[in-house]
C-alpha positions in Angstrom: 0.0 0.0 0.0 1.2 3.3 -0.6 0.0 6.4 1.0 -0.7 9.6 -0.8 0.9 13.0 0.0 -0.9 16.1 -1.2 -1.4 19.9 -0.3 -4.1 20.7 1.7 -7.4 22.3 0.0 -6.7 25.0 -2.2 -9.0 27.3 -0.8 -7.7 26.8 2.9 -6.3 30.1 4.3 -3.1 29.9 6.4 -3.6 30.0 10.4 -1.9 33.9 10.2 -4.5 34.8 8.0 -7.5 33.9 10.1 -6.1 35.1 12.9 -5.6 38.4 10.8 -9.6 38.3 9.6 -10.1 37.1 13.2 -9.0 40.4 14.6 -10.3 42.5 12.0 -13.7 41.4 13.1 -13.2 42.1 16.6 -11.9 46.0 15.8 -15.3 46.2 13.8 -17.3 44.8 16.4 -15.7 47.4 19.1 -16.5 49.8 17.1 -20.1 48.4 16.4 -20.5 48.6 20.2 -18.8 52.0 20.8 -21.3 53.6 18.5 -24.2 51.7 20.8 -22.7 53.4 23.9 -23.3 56.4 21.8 -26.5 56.1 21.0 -27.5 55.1 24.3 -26.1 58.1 25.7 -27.9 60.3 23.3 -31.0 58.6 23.5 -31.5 58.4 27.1 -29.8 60.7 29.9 -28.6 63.3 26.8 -32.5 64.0 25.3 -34.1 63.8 28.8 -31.7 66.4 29.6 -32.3 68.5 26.9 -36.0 68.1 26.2 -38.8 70.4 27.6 -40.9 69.3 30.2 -44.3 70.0 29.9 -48.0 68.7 30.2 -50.0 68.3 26.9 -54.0 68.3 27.6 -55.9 65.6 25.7 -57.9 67.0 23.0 -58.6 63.6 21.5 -57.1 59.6 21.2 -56.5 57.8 18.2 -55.6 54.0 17.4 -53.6 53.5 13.9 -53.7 50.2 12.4 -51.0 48.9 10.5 -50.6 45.7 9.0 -47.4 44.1 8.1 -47.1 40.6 5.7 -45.4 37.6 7.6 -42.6 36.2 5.9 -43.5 33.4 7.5 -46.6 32.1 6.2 -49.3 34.2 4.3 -51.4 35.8 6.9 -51.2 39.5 7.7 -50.1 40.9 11.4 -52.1 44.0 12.5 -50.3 46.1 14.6 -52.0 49.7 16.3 -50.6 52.5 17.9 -52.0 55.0 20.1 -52.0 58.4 19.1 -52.9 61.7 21.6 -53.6 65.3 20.2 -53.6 68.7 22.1 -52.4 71.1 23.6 -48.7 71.0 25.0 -48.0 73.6 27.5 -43.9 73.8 29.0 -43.6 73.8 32.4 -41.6 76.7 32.5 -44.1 78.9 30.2 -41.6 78.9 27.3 -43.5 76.5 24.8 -46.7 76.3 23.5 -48.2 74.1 21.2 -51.9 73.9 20.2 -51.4 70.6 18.0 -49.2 68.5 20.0 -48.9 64.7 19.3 -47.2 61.8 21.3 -47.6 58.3 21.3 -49.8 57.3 24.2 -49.8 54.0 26.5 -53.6 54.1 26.6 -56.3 55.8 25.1 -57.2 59.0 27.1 -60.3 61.6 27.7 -60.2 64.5 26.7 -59.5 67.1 29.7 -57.0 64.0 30.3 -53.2 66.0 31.2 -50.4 63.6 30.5 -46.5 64.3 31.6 -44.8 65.2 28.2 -41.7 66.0 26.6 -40.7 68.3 23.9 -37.9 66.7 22.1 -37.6 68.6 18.9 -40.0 71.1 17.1 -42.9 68.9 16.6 -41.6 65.6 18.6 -43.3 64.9 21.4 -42.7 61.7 23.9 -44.4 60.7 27.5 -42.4 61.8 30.3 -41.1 58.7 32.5 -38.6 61.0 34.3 -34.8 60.3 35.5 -35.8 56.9 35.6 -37.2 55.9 32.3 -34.0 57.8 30.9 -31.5 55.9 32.8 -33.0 52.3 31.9 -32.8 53.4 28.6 -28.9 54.4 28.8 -28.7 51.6 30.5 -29.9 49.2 28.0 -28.1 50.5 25.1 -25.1 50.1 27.5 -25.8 46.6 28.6 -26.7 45.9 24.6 -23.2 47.4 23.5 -21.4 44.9 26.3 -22.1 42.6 24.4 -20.2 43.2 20.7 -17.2 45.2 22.7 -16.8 41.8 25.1 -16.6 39.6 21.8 -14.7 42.1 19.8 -12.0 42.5 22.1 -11.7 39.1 22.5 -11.3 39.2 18.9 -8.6 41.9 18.8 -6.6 40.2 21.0 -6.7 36.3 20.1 -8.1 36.4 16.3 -11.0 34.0 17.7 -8.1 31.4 18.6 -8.9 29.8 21.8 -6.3 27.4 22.0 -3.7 28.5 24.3 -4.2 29.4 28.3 -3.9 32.8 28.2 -7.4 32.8 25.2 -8.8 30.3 27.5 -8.8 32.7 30.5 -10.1 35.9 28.5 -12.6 33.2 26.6 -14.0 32.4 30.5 -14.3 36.2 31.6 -15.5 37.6 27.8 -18.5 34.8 28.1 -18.9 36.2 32.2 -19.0 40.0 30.9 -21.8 38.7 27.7 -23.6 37.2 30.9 -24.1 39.9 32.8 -24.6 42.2 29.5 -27.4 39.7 28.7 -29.0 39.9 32.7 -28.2 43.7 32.7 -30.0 44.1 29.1 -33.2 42.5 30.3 -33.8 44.3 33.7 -32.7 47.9 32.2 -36.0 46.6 29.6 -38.1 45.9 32.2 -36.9 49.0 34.3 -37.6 51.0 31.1 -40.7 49.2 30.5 -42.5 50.0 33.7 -40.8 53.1 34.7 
């Protein structure tokens, strides 16, 4: 019997080159989650900070129905929003607006006041105070754990796991997605019922 020698597959990429890809993908998955940290800190503690408090008075409620096609099999999903209109009024007398619109939790009276924010000319959102805008910084946070935790283990290994030292930071990089993960959900449910 004689044993065959050949070169391995053709299209098989030396161990320095995955380890090169490895660590590209890492660098672009820091930055994936650097512009989440961003984004969380402009979308929560940034635009409560910067937003006008205020009260808008129910004129009337509204429900919008949308339907969207499942790609999953051929029936249609109805979704509906709730829509309030009146008269936002700023706290500290500096804004006025007689056709004010914000997405509501519930269908309201009219005479109803609910907390609001003014966030840009004609944005409007409920106000769910220091709170609400925290959970919400926190969960972008929590969110961006995640890709920064996997991308520096990237970085630094190239997604080789196979000496001690990539086993360690493999052990504490799955421990950080863990508490990103548990963090992620309670900043939700924070934000959720704040």
């Amino acid at each position: 019997m004689t044993k065959v020698h050949g070169n391995a597959a053709p299209n098989a990429a030396p161990p320095g080159d995955r380890t090169r890809l490895g660590r590209l993908i890492g660098a672009g998955l820091i930055l994936v989650g650097l512009v989440l940290l961003a984004l969380g800190a402009y979308l929560g503690p940034y635009t409560y900070a910067t937003a006008t408090p205020g009260k808008l008075t129910v004129e009337t409620c509204t429900v919008d129905y949308k339907y969207r096609s499942s790609t999953s099999s051929s029936s249609r999903k109805k979704t509906k929003t709730r829509y309030c209109y009146g008269t936002f009024t700023a706290s500290d007398g500096t804004a006025k607006d007689l056709n004010a619109e914000l997405k509501s939790d519930a269908l309201h009276q009219r005479g109803y006041v609910i907390e609001a924010l003014k966030t840009g000319d004609t944005s409007y959102k409920q106000d769910h105070g220091w709170v609400g805008a925290i959970a919400v910084g926190c969960a972008w946070f929590f969110g961006a754990l995640m890709p920064l935790t996997i991308g520096f283990f990237g970085a630094v290994t190239g997604f080789s796991s196979g000496r001690a030292p990539s086993r360690h930071l493999f052990r504490t990089s799955f421990a950080l997605i863990a508490v990103g993960v548990i963090g992620l959900v309670i900043s939700l449910l924070v934000a959720f019922f704040a």
